[in-house]
C-alpha positions, 0 to 999 in steps of 0.5 A, spaced: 674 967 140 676 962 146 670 959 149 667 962 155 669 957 160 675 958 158 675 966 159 672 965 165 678 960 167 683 965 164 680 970 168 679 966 175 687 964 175 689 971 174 685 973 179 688 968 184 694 968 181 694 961 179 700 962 174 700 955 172 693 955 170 692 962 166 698 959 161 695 952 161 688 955 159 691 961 156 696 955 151 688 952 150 686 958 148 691 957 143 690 950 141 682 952 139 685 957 135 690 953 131 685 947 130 680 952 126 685 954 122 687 961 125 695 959 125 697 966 125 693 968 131 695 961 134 702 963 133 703 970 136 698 967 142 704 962 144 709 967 142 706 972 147 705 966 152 713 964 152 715 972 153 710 972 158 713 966 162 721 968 161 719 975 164 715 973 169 718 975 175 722 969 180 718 967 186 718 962 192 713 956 189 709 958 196 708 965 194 702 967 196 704 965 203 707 970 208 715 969 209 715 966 215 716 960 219 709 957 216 712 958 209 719 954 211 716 948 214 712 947 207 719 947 204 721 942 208 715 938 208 714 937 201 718 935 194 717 939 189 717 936 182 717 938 175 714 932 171 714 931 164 710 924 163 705 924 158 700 919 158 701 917 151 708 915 153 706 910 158 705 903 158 698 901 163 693 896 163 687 898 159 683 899 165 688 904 169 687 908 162 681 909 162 681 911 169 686 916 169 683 919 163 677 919 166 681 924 171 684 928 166 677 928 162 673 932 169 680 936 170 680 939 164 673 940 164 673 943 172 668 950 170 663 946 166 662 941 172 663 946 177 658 951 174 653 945 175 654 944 181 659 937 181 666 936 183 671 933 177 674 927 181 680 929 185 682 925 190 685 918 188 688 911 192 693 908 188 694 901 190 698 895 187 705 892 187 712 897 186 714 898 180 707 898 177 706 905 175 703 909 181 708 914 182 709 916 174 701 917 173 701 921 179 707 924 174 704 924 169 697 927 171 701 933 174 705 934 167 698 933 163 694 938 167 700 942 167 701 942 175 707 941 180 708 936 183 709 935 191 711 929 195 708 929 202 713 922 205 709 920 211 713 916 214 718 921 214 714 927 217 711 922 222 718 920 224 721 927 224 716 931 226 713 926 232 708 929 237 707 935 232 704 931 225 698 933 225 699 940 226 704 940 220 699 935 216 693 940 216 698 945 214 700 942 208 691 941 207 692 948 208 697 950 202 692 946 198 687 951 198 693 957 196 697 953 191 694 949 186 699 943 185 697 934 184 699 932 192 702 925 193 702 922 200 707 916 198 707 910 202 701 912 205 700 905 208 705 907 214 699 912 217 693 908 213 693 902 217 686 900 221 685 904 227 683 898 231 691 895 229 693 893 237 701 894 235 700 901 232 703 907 236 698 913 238 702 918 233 700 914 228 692 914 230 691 920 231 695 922 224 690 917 221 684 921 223 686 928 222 687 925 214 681 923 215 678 929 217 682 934 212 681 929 206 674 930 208 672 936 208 677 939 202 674 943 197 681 946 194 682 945 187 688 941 188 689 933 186 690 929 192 693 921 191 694 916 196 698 911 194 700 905 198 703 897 196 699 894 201 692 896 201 689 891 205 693 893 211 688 900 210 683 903 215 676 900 211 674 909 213 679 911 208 676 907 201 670 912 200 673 918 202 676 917 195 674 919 188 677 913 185 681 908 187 686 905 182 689 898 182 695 898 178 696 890 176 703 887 175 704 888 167 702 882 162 705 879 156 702 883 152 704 890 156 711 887 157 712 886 149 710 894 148 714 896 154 720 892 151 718 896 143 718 903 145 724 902 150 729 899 146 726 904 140 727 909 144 734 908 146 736 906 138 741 902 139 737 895 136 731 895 131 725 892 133 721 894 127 724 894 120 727 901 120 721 903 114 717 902 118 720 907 124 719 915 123 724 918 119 726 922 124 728 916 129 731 912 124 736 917 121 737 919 129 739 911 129 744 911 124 747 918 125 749 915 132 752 911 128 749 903 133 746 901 126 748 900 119 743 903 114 742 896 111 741 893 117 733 893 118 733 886 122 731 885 129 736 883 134 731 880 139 725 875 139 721 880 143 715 876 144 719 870 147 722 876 153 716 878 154 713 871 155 720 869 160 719 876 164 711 875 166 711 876 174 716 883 173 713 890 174 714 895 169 720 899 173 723 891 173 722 891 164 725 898 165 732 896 169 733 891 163 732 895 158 737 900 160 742 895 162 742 893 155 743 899 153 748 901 158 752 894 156 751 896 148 755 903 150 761 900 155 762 893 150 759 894 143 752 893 141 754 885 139 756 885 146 748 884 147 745 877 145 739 874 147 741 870 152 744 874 156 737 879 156 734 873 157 739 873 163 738 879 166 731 878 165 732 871 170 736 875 175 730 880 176 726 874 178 731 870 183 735 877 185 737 872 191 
């Protein structure tokens, strides 16, 4: 039988017609059934589930909100995203891992803490260099708690909206409470600034304080990030009005070298491990694709010295040189692709000028 938190969770969401949430716990439910043996009931569980999602009757996002001019305006405020980021696919520092899980943790455990009186953690700054991961954990969050994912840009609103920012802020707080989802305000630092900075626009004050005022006194269930490359431009008011703050650091050797392993595995171009030691699968996806030949279980690339020559690159830098190694092994042939010219690629990230 599901556990009585998650009944009383299955129930709350079908009241409220949180449909992501009632199939999350429902998929739960499902899950706690498989993992005590109850295969066949798990089964027609998920079966249920996926009829149920394919019948489900199409509506707008914001349903729930009447059709009007309020309803279009949160259309045009936030960008709904879809994610499909795993946290067991990401490369982080061991810190920044421990800290998100810790996130999950308390989420997926919001009842159990409600009912006693607390709050799972809920409002998050991420801060730190571009490319570092801030924006795919925001992903990663909404995918693993199965959410949406809205980006609110607020230099974009401020910009667009000019004399109106407030009142199109305070409705995007509002749909927080109608529409549970994970919440990014990208490029935070654009309204985050010190309200005591002679160079700032009134708008912009003003903007702050209202953030200020609604991020203080929500109580929805909805996730709410902050994420900002320049935390100490940011109003010292801002930093307790958040549950965590998550500082992404620039990738060492070490998480370079991971990088460059599940990357370059994954495009299946060149063997980092021998092919006996990758799964089955991949392997047989390897050589089916036809970019390895079955007796070829050599490694192309000395991966620690990449990793070594790269330190000082984001992960989103190690990204961009992984697929310009794929793309080159497509377009010139896989021998097109030494170590020299990864090396290269790697060298010209760093001095792009």
């Amino acid at each position: 039988m599901a556990a009585a938190e998650q009944i009383k969770s299955l129930i709350r969401s079908f009241g409220t017609g949180d449909d992501t949430r009632f199939y999350a716990t429902a998929m739960q439910i499902a899950a706690d059934e498989a993992r005590k043996g109850h295969t066949a009931l798990a089964s027609e569980l998920k079966k249920l589930i996926d009829n149920a999602k394919a019948n489900a009757p199409q509506q707008t996002i914001f349903r729930k909100l009447p059709v009007n001019a309020a309803q279009k305006e949160l259309n045009d405020l936030l960008e709904l995203i879809h994610p499909d980021v795993r946290l067991k696919d990401m490369v982080l520092a061991p810190v920044v891992h421990q800290s998100l899980q810790r996130v999950l943790d308390e989420q997926q455990k919001i009842d159990v803490l409600e009912s006693h009186g607390l709050k799972a953690r809920k409002k998050l700054l991420f801060t730190g260099a571009p490319g570092c991961g801030k924006t795919m954990s925001a992903h990663m969050l909404a995918s693993e708690l199965a959410l949406p994912l809205f980006i609110i840009r607020l230099d974009g609103l401020i910009s667009r909206y000019m004399g109106e920012s407030i009142a199109k802020l305070r409705l995007v707080f509002d749909a927080m409470h109608d529409f549970r989802a994970v919440y990014l305000f990208d490029e935070f630092d654009s309204i985050g600034t010190t309200r005591h900075a002679s160079n700032e626009v009134g708008e912009i004050k003003r903007v702050l304080n209202s953030f200020l005022l609604q991020i203080e006194k929500d109580d929805s269930r909805s996730l709410i990030i902050a994420a900002t490359n320049m935390p100490e431009s940011l109003d010292s008011a801002l930093f307790r009005r958040f549950d965590d703050i998550i500082r992404f650091p620039l990738p060492t050797e070490s998480d370079i070298a991971h990088l460059l392993e599940l990357e370059l595995n994954n495009f299946g171009f060149f063997p980092i491990f021998p092919l006996e030691q990758k799964s089955a699968k991949a392997a047989e996806r390897t050589i089916n694709r036809g970019f390895l030949d079955k007796s070829d279980n050599l490694s192309k690339f000395d991966i620690n010295q990449i990793a070594k020559t790269s330190v000082g690159l984001s992960f989103a830098d190690i990204h961009r040189v992984c697929t310009d190694i794929a793309k080159d092994a497509l377009v010139y042939g896989e021998n097109a692709v030494s170590q020299e010219r990864v090396l290269q690629y790697v060298k010209d990230r760093k001095n792009p000028f």
